[in-house]
N, C-alpha and C positions, 0 to 999 in steps of 0.2 A: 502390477496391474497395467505395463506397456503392450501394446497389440500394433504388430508389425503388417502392414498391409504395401503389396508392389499396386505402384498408380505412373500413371507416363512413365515407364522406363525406369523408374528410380525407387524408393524404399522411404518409406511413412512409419513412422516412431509416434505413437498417439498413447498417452497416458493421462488419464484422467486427473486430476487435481482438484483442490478446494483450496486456495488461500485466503478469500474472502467472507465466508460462509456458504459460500454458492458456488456448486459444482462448476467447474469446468475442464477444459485438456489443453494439453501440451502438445503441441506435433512440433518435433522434430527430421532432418533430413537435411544428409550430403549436399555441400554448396553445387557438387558438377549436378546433382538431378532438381536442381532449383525450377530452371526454367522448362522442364517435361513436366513437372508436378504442376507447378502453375499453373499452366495450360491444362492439363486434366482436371484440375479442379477450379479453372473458370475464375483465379485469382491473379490479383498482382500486389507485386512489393510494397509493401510499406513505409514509409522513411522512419528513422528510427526515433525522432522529436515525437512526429505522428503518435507512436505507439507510446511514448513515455507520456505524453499531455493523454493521453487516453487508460494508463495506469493510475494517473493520478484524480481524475476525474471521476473513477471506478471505485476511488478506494484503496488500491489493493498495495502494501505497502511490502516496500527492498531495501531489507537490512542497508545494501550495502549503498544503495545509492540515496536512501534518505541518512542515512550517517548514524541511523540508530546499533551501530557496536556497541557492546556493553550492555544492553537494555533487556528487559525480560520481556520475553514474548509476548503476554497479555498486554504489554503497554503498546507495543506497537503494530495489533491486529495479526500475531504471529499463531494465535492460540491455537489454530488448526494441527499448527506443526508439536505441540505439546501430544503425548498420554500418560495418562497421570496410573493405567496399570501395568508399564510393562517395569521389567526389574530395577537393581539397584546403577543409579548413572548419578556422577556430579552436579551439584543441586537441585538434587530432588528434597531436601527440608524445604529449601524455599520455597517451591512449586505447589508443593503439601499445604504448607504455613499459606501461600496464595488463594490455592482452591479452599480451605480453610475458612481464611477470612471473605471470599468470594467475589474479592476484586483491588485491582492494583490501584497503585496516586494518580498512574498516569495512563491515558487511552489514547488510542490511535482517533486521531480528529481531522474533518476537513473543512480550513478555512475558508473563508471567501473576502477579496477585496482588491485594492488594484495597487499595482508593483508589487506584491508581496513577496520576498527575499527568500531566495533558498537557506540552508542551515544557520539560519539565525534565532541568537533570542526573542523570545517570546515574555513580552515583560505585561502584569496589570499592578494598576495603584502600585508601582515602585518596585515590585517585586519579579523575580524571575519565575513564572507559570511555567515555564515547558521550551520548546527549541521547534524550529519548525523545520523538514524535510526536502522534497523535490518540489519545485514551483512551477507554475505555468504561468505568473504573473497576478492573475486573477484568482486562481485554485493553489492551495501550500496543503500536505500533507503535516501534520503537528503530532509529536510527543507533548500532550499538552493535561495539566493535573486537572482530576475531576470534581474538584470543589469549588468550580468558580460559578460565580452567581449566572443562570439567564441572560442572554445578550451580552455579557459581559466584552466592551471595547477594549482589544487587543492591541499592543502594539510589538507589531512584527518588524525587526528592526527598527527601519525610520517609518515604515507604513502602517496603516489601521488595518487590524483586519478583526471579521466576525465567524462566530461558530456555525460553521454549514450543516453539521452529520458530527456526529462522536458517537465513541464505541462501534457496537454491533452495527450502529445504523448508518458507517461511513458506505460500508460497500452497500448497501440499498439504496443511497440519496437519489439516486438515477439524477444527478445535475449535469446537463448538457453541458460539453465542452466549449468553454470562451474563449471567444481568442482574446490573444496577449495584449496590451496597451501597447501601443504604438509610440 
């Protein structure tokens, strides 16, 4: 579903996606037609902090830079990239056994609190709950388990932190982005 459109000079890669539950696209495009596309399209650069404090504030969670390797997709808001009809692929019992029972231990969650620590434990009343992801300080993405009681106080590494959005309702929380403590 990529559609290729020529804009200033250069070549626009635009494919639609959903990782979050809400549509969105991808534009891709050659570093040399950077700055003709730009210009045609009335934009400029992003710094790339920028764009990751704006992924995480969104919701929308990266295998590889929240550190969830290893983890099944429902747990870390990956479920779009699942279909549970096309043929026979390496674990698909568990997938089955998942949609089955109709939800994993653990959900994609967005905390909120201040200093909160990239891929750290995530501990309540003594126990280990979950691990937390990409931080902005104030905002952590969390693998965090769905049986913890309402407001439950978190401690994220050495910091407090509380339940912003879980599950479905991370990428909807629409939580402006904070900036970091200082």
């Amino acid at each position: 579903d990529v559609q290729s459109f020529e804009l200033g000079g250069g070549v626009l890669l635009v494919g639609r996606v959903n990782r979050a539950g809400t549509v969105g696209l991808d534009v891709h495009y050659l570093q040399k037609h950077e700055t003709g596309l730009l210009t045609a399209l009335n934009a400029q650069e992003v710094p790339p902090a920028e764009l990751e404090t704006a992924r995480i504030t969104a919701g929308i969670s990266d295998v590889s830079r929240d550190g969830w390797q290893g983890s099944l997709p429902q747990e870390v808001g990956q479920d779009a990239a699942i279909s549970y009809r096309k043929g026979c692929y390496v674990g698909q019992e568990i997938m089955a056994r998942l949609e089955a029972r109709g939800h994993a231990r653990h959900a994609l969650t967005l905390l909120t609190g201040e200093y909160l620590p990239a891929h750290s434990e995530i501990r309540y009343a003594e126990r280990v709950v979950g691990v937390s992801g990409a931080s902005t300080g104030t905002l952590a993405l969390a693998k965090l388990r769905t049986d913890l009681p309402e407001g439950a106080e978190l401690h994220v590494g050495e910091a407090l932190g509380h339940v912003a959005a879980a599950g479905a309702d991370v990428a909807l929380a629409g939580i402006a982005a904070p900036s970091s403590p200082s």
